[in-house]
N, C-alpha and C positions, 0 to 999 in steps of 0.2 A: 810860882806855878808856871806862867808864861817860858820863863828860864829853864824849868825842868822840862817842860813841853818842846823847846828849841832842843834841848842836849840831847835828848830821845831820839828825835828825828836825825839829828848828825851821829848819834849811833847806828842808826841804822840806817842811811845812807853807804855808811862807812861797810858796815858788816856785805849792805849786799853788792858794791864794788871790789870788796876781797873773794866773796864767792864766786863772782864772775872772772875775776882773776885766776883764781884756782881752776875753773873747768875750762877756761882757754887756753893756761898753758899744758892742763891736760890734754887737750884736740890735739892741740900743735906739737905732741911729743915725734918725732921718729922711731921714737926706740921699742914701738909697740909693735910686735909684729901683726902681716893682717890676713885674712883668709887665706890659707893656700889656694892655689890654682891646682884644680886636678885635670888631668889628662887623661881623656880614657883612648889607649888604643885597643883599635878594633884588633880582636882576636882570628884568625882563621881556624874553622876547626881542623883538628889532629884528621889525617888522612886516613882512611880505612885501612887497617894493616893489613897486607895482601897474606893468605892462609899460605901457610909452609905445608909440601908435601910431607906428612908422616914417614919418619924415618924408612927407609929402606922401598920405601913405597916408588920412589922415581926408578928403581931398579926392576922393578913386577910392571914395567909399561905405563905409571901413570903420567899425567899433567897437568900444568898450571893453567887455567884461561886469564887474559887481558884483567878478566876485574880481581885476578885473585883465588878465585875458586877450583881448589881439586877435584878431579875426575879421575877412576880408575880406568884403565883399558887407553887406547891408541884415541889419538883426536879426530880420526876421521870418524872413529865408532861414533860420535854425538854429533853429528853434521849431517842434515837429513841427507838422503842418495837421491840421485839427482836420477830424474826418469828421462830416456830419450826418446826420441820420436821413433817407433820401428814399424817396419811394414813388414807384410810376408813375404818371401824368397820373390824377386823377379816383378815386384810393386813397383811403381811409378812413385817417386817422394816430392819431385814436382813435378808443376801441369808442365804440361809441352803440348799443346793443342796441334792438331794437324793443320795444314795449312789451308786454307780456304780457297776455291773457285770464285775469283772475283763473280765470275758469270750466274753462280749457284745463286739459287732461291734463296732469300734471308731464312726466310722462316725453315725450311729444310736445314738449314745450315745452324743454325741457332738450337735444333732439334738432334743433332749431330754433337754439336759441343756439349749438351746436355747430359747426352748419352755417354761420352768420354769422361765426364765428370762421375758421371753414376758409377763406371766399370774403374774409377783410380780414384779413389776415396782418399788414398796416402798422400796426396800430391800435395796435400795441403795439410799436412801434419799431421799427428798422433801416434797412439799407440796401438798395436795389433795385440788386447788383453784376453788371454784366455778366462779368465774371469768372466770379460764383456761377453763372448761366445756363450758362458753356461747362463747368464743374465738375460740375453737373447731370445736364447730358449724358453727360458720360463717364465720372461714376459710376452710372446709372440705365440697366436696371434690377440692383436688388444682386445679385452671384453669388460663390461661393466664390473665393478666391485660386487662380491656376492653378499658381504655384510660388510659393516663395518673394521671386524680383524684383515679380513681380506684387502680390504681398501688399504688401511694401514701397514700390509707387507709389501703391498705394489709400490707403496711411497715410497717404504724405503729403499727396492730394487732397484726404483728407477735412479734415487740420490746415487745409487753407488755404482747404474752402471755410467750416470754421467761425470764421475771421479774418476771411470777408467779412461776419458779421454780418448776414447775410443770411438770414429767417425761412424759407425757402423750404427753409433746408438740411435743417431737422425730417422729411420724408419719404424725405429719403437717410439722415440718421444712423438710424433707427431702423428702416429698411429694413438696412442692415448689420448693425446691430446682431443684428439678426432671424432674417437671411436669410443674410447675406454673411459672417456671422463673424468681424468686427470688432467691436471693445467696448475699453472704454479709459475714466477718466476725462477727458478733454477731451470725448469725446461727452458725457458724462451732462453736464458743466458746459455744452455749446452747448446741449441740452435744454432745461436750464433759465432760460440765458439769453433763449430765445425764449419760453418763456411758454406762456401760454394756445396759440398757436398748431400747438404740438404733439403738443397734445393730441391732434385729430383723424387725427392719425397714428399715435399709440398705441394707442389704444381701440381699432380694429377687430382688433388681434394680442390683444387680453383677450378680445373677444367670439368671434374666431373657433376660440379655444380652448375656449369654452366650450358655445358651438355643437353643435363636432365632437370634441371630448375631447379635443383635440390636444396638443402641449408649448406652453407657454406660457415664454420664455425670459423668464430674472431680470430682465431691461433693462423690460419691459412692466410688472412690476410695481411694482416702483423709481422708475421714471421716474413712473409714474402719483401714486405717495405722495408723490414731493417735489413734483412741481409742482400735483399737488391741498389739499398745505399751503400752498406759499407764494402761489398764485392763487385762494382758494376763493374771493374776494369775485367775481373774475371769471368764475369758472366755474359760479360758482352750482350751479343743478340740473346740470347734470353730476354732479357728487360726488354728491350726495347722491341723483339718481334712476336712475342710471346707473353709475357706478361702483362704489359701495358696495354696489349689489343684486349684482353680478354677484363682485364680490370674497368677498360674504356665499356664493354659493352653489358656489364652490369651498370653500371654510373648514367649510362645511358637510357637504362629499361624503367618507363614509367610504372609497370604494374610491379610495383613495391613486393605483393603476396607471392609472385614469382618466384622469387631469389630470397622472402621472408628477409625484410626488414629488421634491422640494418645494414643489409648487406650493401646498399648504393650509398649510406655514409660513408660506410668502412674503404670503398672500392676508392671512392672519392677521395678520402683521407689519405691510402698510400699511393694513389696516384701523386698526388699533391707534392707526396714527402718523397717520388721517384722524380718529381720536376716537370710535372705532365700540366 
């Protein structure tokens, strides 16, 4: 029993050092091939193929643009037109200010340059739009909205006639503004676009508040501080003999109900923003 007990175990001793034979020289073969390696290259995509004119089509005027795309008609016809600056016959297209008497009164003098601004609108760009003219008309002179339709046709008058680019618009927007009780940024941005030229539109709603104690609406003083920053070289004495004294003497006056609060913030505020 013992005997048969020992022979068993060296058989199977035996059996499991052949099996481990057998699966090592399996590992260690070479000849098994092993995972490929894949390679992925990156693709670029296929370029848009640029559109061929339709036969006979380049002969009737058409063209190709940059990305490929056909158009009938000439390439200028799809390029917006370009608008120039025009003035009437015998306009000023820039300032040329007359020269000044060292000896002259500022303020006279600053009242004089003002004046030059008001009569040469063109000096400082735009366009002279017959559109603007019929626009004019039939927004001048400002008055409140009668309803609501009404209100809504003034709006859009004004958007279009401040699209014509036209300096002339300065005495309607700021008449509304004023008067008519319309206000909006697109006005304060046509303001500004015209310049110097506004000015003379503005100033008399400063002075006539100051005059008569009256309301002085937020657009007059606003309007005055951004375009007395961005135009001080042109406006010279303006700003500084005329503006600024009068802005000074609201900023100044204790009785608030005077000038109806907040008009000595407001004065203060573009004082400030003129470097006063």
């Amino acid at each position: 029993m013992l005997k048969n007990l020992l022979s068993n175990r060296i058989f199977i001793g035996i059996l499991v050092l052949l099996i481990c034979g057998v699966v090592s020289v399996y590992f260690l073969r070479t000849d098994i091939p092993e995972e490929p390696i894949k390679i992925y290259t990156p693709v670029e995509p296929m370029p848009k193929p640029k559109t061929e004119a339709p036969i006979g089509e380049t002969e009737r005027g058409g063209h190709v643009h940059e990305d490929g795309t056909w158009h009938e008609g000439a390439h200028e016809a799809h390029a917006p037109p370009a608008v120039p600056n025009t003035a009437p016959s015998g306009a000023a297209t820039t300032p040329d200010f007359p020269s000044v008497d060292p000896n002259e009164d500022p303020v006279e003098a600053a009242y004089k340059r003002l004046e030059y601004i008001k009569n040469n609108p063109y000096a400082w760009g735009g366009v002279h739009s017959e559109r603007a003219t019929q626009l004019i008309a039939e927004l001048m002179p400002p008055t409140l909205p009668r309803d609501e339709g009404h209100g809504e046709e003034v709006i859009f008058q004004i958007l279009e006639l401040i699209e014509q680019n036209d300096p002339r618009a300065a005495e309607v927007l700021i008449g509304h503004m004023c008067e008519g009780g319309t206000v909006g940024q697109p006005m304060d941005d046509g303001l500004d676009a015209i310049g110097p030229p506004a000015v003379p539109y503005i100033l008399p709603y400063l002075e006539r508040g100051v005059a008569e104690g009256g309301r002085i609406r937020a657009a007059v003083f606003y309007s005055l501080g951004r375009l007395g920053a961005l135009y001080r070289d042109d406006l010279g004495g303006i700003v500084d003999h005329i503006i600024i004294p009068k802005l000074a003497v609201i900023a100044a006056d204790e009785d608030a109900e005077f000038y109806r609060y907040p008009a000595q913030r407001r004065a203060n505020e573009v004082l400030t923003q003129l470097g006063q």
